[in-house]
N, CA, C and O atoms as CSV, one atom per row, in Angstrom:
chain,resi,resn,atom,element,x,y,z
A,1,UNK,N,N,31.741,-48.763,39.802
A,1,UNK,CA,C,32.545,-47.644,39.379
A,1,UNK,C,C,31.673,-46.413,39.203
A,1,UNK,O,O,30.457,-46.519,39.044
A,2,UNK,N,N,32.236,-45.367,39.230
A,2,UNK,CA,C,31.527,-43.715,39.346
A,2,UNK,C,C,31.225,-43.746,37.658
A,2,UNK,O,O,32.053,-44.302,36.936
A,3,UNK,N,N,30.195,-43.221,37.161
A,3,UNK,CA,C,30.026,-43.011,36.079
A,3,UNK,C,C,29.284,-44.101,35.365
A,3,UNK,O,O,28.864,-44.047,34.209
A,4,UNK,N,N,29.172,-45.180,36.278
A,4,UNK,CA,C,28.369,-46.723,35.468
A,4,UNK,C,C,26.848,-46.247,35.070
A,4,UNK,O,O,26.235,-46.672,34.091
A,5,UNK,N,N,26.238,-45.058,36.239
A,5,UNK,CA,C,25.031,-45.183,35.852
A,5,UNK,C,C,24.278,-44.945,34.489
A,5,UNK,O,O,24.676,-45.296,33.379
A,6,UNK,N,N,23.239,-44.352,34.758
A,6,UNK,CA,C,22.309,-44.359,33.347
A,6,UNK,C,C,23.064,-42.878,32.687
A,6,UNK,O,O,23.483,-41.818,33.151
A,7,UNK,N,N,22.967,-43.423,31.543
A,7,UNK,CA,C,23.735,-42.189,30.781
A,7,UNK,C,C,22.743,-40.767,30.608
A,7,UNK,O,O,21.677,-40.776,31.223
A,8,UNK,N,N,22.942,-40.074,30.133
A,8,UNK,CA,C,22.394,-38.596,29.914
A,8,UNK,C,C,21.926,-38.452,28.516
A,8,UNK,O,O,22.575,-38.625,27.484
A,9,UNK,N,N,20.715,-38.112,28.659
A,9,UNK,CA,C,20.132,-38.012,27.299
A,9,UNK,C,C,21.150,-36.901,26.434
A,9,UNK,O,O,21.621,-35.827,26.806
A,10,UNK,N,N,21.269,-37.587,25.202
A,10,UNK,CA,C,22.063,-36.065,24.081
A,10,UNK,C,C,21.435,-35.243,24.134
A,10,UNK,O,O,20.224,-35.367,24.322
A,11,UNK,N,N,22.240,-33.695,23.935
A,11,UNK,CA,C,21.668,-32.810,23.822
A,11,UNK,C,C,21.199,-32.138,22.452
A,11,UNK,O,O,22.020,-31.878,21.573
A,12,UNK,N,N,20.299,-31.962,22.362
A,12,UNK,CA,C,19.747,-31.259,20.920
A,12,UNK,C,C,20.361,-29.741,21.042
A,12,UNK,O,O,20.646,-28.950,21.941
A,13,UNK,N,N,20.400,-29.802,19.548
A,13,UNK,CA,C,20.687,-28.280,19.483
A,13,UNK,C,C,19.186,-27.517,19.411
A,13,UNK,O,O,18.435,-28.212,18.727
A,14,UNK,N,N,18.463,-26.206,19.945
A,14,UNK,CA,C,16.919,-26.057,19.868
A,14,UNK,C,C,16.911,-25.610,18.615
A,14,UNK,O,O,17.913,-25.241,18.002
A,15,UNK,N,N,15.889,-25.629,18.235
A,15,UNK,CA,C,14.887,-25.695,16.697
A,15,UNK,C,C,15.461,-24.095,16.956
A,15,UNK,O,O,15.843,-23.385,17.886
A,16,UNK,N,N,15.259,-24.035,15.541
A,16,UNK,CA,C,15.790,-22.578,14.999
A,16,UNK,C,C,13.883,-22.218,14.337
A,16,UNK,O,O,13.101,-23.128,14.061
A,17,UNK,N,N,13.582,-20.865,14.238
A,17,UNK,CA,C,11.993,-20.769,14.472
A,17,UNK,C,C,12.042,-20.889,12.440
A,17,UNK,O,O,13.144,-20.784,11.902
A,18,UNK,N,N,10.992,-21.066,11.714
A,18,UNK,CA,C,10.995,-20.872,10.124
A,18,UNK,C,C,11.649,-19.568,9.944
A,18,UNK,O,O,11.608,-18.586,10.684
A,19,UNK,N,N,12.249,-19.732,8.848
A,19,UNK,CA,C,12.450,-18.247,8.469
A,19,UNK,C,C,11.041,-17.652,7.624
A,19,UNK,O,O,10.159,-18.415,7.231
A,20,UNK,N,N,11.006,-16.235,7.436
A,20,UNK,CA,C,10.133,-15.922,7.215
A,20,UNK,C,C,10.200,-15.765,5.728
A,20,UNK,O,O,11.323,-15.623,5.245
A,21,UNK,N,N,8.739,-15.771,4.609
A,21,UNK,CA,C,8.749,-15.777,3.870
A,21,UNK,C,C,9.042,-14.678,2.980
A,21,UNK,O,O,8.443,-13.614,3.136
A,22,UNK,N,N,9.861,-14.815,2.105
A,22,UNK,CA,C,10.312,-13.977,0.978
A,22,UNK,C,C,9.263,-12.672,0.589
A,22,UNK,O,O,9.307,-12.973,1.782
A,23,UNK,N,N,8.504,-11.714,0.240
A,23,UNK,CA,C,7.737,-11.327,0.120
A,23,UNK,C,C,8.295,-10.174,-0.971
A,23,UNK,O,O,9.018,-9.292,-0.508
A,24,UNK,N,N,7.922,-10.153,-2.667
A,24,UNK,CA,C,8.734,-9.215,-3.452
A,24,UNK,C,C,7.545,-7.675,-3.352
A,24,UNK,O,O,6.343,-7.602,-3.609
A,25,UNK,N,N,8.313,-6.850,-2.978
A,25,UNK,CA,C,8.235,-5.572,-2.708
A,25,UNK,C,C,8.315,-4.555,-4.470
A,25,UNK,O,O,9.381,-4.516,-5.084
A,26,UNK,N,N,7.080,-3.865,-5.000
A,26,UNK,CA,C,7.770,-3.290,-6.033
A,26,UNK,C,C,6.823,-1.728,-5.113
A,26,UNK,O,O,6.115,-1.811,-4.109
A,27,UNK,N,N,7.131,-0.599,-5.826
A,27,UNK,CA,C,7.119,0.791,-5.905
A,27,UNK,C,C,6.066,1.139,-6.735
A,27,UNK,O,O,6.073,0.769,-7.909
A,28,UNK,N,N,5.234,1.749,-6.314
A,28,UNK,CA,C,3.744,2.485,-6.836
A,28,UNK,C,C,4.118,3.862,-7.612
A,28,UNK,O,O,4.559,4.848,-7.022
A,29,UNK,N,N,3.907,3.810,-8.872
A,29,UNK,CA,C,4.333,4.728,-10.174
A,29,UNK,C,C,3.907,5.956,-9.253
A,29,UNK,O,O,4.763,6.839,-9.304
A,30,UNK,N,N,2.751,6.292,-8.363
A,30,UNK,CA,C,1.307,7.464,-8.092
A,30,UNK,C,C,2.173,8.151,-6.533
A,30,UNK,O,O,2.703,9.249,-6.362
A,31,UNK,N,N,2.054,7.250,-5.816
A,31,UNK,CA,C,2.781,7.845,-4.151
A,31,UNK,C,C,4.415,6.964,-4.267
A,31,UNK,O,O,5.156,7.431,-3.402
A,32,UNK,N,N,4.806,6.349,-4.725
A,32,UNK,CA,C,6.247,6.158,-4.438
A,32,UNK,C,C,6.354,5.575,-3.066
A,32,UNK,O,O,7.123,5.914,-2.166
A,33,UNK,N,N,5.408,4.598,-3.070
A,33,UNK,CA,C,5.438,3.774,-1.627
A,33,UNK,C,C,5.794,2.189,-1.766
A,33,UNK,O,O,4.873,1.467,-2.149
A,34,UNK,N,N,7.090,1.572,-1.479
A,34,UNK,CA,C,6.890,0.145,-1.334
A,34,UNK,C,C,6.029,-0.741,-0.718
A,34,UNK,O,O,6.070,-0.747,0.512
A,35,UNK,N,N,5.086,-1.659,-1.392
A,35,UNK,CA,C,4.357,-2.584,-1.163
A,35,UNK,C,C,4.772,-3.658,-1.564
A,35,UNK,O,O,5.779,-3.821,-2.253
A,36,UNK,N,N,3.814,-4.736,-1.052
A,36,UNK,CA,C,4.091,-6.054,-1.169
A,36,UNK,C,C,3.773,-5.881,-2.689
A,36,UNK,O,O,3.381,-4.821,-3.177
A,37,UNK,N,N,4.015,-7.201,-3.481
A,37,UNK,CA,C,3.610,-6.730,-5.062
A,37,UNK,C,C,2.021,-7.344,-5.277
A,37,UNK,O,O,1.274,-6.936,-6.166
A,38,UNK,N,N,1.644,-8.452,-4.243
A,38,UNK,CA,C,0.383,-8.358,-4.612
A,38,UNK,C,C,-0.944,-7.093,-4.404
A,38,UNK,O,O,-2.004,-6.923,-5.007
A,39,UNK,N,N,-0.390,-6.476,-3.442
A,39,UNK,CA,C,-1.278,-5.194,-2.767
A,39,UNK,C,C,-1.573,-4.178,-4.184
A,39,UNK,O,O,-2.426,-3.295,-4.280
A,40,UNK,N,N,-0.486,-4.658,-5.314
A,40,UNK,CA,C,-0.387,-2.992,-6.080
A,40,UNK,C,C,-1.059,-4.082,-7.846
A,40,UNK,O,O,-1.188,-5.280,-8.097
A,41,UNK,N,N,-1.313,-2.705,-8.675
A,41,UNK,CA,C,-2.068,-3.622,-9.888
A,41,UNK,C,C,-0.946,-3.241,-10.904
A,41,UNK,O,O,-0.437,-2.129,-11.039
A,42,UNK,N,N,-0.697,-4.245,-11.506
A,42,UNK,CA,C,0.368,-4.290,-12.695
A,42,UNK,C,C,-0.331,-3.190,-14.149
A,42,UNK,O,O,-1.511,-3.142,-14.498
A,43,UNK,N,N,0.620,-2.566,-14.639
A,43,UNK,CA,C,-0.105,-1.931,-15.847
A,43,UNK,C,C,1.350,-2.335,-16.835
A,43,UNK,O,O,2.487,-2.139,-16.406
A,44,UNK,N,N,1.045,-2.951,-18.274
A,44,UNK,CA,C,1.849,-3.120,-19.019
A,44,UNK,C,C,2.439,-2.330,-20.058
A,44,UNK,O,O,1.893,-1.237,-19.904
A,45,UNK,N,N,3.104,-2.246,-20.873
A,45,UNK,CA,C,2.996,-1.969,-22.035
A,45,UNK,C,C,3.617,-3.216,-23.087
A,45,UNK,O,O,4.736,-3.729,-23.101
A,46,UNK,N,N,2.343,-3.485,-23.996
A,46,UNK,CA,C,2.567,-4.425,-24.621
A,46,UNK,C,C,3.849,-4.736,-25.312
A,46,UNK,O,O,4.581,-3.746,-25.334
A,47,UNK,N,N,4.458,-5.988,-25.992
A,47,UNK,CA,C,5.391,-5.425,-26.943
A,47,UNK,C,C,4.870,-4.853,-28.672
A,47,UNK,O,O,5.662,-4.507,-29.549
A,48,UNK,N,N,3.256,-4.892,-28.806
A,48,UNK,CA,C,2.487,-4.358,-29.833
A,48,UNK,C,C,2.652,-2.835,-29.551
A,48,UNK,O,O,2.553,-2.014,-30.463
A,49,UNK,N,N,2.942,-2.430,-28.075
A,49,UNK,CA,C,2.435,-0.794,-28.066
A,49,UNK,C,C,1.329,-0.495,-27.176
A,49,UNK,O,O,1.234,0.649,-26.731
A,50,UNK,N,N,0.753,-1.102,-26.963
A,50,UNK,CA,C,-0.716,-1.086,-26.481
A,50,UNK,C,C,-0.571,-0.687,-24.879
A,50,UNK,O,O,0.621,-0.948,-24.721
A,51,UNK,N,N,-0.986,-0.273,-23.746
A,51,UNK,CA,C,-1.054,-0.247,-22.349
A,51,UNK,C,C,-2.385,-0.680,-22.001
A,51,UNK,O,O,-3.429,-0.207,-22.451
A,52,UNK,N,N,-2.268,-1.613,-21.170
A,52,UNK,CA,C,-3.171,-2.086,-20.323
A,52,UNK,C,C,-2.928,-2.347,-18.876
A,52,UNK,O,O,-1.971,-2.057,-18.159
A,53,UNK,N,N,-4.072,-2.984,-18.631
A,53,UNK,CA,C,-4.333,-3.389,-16.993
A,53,UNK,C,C,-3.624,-4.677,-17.074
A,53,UNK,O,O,-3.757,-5.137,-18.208
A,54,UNK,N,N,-2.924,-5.435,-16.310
A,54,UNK,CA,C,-2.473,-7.163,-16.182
A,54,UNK,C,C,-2.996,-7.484,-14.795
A,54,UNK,O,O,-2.178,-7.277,-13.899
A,55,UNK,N,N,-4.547,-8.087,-14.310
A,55,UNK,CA,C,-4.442,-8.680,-13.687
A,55,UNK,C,C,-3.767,-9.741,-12.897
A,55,UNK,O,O,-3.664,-9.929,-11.685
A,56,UNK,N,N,-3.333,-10.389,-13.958
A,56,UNK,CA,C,-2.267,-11.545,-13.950
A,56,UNK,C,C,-1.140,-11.695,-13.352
A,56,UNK,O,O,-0.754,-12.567,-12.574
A,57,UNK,N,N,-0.452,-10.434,-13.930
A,57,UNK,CA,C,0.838,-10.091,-13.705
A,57,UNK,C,C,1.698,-10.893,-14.137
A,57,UNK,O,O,2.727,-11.136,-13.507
A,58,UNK,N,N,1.393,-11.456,-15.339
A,58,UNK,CA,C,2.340,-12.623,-15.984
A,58,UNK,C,C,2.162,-11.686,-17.332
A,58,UNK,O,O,3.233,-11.876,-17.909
A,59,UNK,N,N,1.380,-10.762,-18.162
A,59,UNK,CA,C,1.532,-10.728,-19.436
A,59,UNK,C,C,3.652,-10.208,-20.087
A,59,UNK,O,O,4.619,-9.873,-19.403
A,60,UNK,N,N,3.545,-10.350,-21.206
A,60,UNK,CA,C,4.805,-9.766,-21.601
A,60,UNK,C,C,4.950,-8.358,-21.666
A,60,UNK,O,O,4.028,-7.815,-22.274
A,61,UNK,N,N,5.873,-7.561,-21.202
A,61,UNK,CA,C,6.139,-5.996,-21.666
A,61,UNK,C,C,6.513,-5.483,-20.909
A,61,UNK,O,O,6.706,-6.028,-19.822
A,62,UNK,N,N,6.761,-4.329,-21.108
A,62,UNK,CA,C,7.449,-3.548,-19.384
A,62,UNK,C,C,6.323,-3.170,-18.553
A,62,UNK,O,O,5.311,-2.580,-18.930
A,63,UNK,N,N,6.599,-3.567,-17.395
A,63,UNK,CA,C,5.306,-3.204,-16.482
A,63,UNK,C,C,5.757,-1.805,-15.607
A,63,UNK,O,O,6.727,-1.050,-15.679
A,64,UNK,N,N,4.354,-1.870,-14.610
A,64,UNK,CA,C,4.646,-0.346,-14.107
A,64,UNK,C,C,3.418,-0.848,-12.726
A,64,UNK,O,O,2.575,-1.672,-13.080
A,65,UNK,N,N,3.356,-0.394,-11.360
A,65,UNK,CA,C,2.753,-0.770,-10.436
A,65,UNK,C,C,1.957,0.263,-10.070
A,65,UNK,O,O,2.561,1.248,-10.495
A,66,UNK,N,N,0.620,0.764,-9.351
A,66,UNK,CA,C,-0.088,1.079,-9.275
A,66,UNK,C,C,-0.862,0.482,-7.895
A,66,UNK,O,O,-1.292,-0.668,-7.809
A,67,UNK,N,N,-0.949,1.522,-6.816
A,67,UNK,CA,C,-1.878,1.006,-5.774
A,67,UNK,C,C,-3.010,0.663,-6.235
A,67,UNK,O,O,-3.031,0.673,-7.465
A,68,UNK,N,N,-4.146,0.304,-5.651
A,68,UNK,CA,C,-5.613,0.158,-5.926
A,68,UNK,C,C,-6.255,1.381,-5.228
A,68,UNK,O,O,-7.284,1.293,-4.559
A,69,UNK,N,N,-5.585,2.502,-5.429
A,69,UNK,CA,C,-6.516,4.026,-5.152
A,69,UNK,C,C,-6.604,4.743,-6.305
A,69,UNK,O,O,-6.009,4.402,-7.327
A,70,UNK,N,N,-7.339,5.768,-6.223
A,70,UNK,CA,C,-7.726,6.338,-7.165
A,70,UNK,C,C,-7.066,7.736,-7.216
A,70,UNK,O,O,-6.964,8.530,-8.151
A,71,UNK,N,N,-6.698,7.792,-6.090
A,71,UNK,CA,C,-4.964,9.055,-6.409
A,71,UNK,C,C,-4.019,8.394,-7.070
A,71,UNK,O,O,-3.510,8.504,-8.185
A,72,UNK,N,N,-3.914,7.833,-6.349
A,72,UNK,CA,C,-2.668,7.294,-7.882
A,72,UNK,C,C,-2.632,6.634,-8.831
A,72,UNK,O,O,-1.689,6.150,-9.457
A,73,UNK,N,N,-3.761,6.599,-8.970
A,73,UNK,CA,C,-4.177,6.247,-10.549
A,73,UNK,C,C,-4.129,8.209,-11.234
A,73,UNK,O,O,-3.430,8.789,-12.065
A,74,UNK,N,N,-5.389,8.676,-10.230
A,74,UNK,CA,C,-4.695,10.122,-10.760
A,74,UNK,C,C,-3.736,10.829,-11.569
A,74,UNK,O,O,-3.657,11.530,-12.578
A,75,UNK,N,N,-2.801,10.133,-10.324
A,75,UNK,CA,C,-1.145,10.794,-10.716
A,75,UNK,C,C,-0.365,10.264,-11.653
A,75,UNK,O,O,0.665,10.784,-12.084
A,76,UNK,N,N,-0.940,8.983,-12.068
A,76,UNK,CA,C,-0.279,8.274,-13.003
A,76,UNK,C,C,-0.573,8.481,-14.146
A,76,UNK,O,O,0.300,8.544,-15.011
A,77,UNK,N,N,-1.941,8.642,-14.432
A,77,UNK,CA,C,-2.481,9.032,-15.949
A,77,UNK,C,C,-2.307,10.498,-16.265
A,77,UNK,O,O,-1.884,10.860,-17.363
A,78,UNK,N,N,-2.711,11.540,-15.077
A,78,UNK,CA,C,-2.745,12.731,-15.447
A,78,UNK,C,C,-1.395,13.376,-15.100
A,78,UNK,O,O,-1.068,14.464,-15.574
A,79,UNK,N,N,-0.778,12.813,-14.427
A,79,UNK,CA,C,0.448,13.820,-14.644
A,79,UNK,C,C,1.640,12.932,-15.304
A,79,UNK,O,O,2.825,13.109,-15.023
A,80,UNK,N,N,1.366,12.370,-15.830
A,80,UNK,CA,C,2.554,11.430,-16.888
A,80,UNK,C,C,3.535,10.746,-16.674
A,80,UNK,O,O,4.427,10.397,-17.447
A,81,UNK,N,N,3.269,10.381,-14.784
A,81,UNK,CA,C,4.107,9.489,-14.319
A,81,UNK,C,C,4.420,7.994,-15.204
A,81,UNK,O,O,5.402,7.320,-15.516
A,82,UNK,N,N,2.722,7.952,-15.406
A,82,UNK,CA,C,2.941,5.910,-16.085
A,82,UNK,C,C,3.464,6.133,-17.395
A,82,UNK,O,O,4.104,5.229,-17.933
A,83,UNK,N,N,3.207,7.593,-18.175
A,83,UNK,CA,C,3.992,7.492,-19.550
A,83,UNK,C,C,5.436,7.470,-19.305
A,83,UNK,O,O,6.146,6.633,-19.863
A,84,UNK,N,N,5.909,8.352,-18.495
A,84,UNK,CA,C,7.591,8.482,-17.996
A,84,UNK,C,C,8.297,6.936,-18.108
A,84,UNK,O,O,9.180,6.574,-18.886
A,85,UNK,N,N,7.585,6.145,-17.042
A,85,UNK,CA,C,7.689,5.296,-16.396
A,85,UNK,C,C,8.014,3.822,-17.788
A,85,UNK,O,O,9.072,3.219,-17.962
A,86,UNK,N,N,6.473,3.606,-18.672
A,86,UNK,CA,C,6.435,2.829,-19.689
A,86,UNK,C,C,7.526,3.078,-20.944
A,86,UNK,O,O,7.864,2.345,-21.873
A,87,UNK,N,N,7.914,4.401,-20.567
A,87,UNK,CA,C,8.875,4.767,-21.899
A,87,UNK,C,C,7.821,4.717,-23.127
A,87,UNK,O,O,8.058,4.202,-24.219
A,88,UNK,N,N,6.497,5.405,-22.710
A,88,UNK,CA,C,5.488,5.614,-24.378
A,88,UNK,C,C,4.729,6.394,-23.880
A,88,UNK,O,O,4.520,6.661,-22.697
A,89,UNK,N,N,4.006,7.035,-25.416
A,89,UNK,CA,C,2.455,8.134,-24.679
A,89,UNK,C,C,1.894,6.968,-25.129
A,89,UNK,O,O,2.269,6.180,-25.998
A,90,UNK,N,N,0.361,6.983,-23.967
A,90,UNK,CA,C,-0.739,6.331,-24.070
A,90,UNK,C,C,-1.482,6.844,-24.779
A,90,UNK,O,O,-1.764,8.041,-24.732
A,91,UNK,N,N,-2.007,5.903,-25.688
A,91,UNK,CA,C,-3.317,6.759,-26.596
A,91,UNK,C,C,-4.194,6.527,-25.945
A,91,UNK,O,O,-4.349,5.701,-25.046
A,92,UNK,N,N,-5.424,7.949,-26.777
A,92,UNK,CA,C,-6.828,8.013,-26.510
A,92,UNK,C,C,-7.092,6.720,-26.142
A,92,UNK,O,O,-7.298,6.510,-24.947
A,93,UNK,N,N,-7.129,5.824,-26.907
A,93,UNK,CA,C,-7.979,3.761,-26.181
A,93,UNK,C,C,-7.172,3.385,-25.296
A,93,UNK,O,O,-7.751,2.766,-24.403
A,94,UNK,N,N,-6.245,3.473,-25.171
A,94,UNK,CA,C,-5.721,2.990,-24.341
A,94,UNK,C,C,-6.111,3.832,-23.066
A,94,UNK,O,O,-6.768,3.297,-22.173
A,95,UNK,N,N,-5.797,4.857,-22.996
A,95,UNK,CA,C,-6.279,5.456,-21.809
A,95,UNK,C,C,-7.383,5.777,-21.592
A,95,UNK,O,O,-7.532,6.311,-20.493
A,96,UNK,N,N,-8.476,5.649,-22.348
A,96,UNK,CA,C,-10.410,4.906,-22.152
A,96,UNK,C,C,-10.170,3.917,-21.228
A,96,UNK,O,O,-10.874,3.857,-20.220
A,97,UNK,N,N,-9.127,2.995,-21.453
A,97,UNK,CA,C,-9.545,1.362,-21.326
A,97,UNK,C,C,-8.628,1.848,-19.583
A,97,UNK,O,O,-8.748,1.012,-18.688
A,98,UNK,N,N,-8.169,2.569,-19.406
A,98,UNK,CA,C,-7.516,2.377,-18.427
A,98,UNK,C,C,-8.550,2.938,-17.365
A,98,UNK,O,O,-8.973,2.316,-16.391
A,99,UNK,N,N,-8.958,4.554,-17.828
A,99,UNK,CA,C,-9.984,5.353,-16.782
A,99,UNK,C,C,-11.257,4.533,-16.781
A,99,UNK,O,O,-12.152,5.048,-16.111
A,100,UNK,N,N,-11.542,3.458,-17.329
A,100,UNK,CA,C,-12.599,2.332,-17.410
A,100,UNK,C,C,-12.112,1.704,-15.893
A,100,UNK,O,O,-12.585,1.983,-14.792
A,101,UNK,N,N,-11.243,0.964,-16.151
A,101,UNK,CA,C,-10.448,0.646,-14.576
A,101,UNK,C,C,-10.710,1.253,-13.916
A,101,UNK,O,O,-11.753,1.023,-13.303
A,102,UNK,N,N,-9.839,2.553,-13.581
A,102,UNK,CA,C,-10.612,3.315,-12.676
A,102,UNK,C,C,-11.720,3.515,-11.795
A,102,UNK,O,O,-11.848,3.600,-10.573
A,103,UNK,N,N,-12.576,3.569,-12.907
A,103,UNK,CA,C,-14.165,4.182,-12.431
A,103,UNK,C,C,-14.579,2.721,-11.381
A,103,UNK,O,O,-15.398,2.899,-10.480
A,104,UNK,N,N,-13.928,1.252,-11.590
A,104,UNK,CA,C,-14.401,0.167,-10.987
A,104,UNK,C,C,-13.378,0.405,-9.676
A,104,UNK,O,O,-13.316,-0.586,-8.947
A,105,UNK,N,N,-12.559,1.562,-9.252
A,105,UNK,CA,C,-11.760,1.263,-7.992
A,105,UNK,C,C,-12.748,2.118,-6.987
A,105,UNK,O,O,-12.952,3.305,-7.242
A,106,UNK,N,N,-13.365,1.486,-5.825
A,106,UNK,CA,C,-13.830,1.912,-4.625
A,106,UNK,C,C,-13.257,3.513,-4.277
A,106,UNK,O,O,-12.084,3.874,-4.189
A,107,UNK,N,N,-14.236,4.153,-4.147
A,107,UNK,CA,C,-14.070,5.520,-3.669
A,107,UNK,C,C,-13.262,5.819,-2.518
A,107,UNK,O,O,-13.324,4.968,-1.631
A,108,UNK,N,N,-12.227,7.202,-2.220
A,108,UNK,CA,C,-11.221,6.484,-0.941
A,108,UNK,C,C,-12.108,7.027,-0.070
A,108,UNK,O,O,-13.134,7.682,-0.249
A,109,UNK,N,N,-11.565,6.661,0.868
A,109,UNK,CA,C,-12.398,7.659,2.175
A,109,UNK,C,C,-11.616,8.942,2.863
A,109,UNK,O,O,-10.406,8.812,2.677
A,110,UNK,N,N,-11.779,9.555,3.240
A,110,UNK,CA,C,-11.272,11.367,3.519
A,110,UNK,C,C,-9.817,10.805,4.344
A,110,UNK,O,O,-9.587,9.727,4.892
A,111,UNK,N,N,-9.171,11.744,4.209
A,111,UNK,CA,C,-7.567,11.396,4.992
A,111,UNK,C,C,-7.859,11.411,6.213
A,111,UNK,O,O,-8.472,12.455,6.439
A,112,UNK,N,N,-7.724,10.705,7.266
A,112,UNK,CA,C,-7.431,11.063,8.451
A,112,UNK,C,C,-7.441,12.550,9.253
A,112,UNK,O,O,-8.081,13.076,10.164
A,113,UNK,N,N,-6.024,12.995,8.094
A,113,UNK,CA,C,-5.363,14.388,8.640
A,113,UNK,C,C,-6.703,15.466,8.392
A,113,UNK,O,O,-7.085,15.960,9.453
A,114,UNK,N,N,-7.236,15.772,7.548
A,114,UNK,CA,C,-8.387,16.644,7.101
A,114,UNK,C,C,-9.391,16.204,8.131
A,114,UNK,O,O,-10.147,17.100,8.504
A,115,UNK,N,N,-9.496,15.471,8.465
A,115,UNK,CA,C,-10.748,15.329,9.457
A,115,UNK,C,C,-10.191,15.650,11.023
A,115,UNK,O,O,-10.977,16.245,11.761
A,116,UNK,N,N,-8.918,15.291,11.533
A,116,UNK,CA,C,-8.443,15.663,12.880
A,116,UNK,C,C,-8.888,17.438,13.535
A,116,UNK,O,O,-8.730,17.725,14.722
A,117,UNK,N,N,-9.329,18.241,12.700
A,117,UNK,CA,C,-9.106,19.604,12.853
A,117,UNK,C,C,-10.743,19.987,13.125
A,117,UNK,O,O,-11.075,21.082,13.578
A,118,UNK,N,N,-11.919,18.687,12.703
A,118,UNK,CA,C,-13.003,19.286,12.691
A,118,UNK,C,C,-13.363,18.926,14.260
A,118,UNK,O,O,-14.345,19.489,14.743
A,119,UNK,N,N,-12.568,17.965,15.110
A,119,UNK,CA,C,-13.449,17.727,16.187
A,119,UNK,C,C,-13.448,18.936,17.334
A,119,UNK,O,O,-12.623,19.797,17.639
A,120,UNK,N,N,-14.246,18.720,17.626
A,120,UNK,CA,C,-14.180,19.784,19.403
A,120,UNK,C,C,-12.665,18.730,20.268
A,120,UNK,O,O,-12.033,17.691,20.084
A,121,UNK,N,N,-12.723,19.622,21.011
A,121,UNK,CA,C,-11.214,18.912,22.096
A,121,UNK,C,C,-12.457,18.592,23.200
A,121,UNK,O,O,-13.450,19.230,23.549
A,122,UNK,N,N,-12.043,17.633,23.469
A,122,UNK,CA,C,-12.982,16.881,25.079
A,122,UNK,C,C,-13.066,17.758,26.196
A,122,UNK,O,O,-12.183,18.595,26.385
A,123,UNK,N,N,-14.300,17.615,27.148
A,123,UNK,CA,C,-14.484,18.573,27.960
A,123,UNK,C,C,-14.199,17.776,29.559
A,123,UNK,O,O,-15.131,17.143,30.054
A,124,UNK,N,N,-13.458,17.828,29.965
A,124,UNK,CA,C,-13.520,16.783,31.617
A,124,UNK,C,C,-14.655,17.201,32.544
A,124,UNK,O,O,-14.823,18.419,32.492
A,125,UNK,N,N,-15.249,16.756,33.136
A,125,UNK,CA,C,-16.391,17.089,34.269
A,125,UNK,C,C,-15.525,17.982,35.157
A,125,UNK,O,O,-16.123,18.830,35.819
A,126,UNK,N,N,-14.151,17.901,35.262
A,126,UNK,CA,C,-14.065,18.565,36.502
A,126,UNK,C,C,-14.003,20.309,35.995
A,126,UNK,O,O,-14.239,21.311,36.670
A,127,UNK,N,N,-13.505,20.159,34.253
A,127,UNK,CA,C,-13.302,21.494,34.131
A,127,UNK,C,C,-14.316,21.993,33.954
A,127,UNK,O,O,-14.396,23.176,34.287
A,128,UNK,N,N,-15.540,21.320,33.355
A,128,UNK,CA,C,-17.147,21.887,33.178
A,128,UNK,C,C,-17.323,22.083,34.487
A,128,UNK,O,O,-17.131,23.296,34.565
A,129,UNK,N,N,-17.558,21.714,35.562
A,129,UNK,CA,C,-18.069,22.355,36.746
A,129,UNK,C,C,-17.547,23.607,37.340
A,129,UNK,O,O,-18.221,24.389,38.010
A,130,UNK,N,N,-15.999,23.767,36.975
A,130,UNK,CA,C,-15.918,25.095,37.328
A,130,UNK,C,C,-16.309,26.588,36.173
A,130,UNK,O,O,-15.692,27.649,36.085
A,131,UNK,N,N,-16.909,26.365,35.808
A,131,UNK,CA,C,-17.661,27.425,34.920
A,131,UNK,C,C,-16.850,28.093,33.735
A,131,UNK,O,O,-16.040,27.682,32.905
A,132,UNK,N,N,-17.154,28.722,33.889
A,132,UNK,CA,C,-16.166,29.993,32.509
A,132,UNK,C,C,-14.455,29.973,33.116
A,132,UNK,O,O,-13.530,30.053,32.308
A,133,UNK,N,N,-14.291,29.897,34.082
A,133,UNK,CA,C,-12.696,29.952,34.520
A,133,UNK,C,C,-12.617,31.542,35.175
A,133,UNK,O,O,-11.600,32.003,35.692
A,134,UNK,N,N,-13.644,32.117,35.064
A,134,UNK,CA,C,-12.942,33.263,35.402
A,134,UNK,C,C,-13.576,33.147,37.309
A,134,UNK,O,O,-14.580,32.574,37.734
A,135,UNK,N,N,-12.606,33.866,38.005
A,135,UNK,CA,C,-13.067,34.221,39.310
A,135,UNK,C,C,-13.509,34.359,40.102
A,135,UNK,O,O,-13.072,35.356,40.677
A,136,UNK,N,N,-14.708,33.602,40.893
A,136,UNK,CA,C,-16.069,34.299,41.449
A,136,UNK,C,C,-15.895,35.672,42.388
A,136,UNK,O,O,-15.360,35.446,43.474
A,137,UNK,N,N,-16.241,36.960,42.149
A,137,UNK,CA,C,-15.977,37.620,43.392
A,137,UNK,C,C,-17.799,38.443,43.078
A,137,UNK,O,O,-18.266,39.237,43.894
């Protein structure tokens, strides 16, 4: 009979690829840029009052995020973003203990944009050989 032979392997449905991992995103108090949350440094405010650094990122209190540059650390201490932000003024120790931090974040390096303006524009061989451009007569 038609159909006796060897049967047909089942068909799989194909693998669906992993989904990708969750990754929590918070907002930098200094530039207002979403990052991953490990990229940025937690700053707390205790429930004593106190502001600090949380390596951890587990202590208790309202936190506040912070790239690892030193502009926005800037912008955060000196123009009163992280006080806005914590809902408190930071005192004198507290903000020692913070510009202490600071001084341990790597110096940035010059923007990009500020440096694009110092180079010469490239010269092609073919346009160097014809001289000044102007005319021979």
């Amino acid at each position: 009979m038609p159909g006796d032979g060897p049967k047909a392997a089942p068909t799989r449905k194909p693998r669906r690829p992993p989904r990708p991992r969750h990754v929590p995103q918070r907002t930098c108090v200094g530039c207002r840029q979403n990052r991953p949350k490990r990229e940025l440094v937690r700053v707390v405010r205790t429930p004593e009052g106190h502001v600090e650094v949380d390596p951890t990122g587990k202590k208790s209190g309202r936190g506040a995020y912070l790239c690892a540059r030193r502009s926005c650390w800037d912008l955060g201490l000196n123009k009163g973003h992280l006080e806005h932000v914590l809902k408190t003024t930071i005192s004198p120790e507290d903000r020692a203990g913070l510009e202490a931090f600071v001084a341990t974040l790597p110096a940035e390096p010059e923007p990009p944009a500020a440096r694009a303006g110092t180079r010469r524009p490239k010269v092609s061989a073919k346009s160097a050989g014809e001289g000044s451009g102007a005319s021979g007569a």
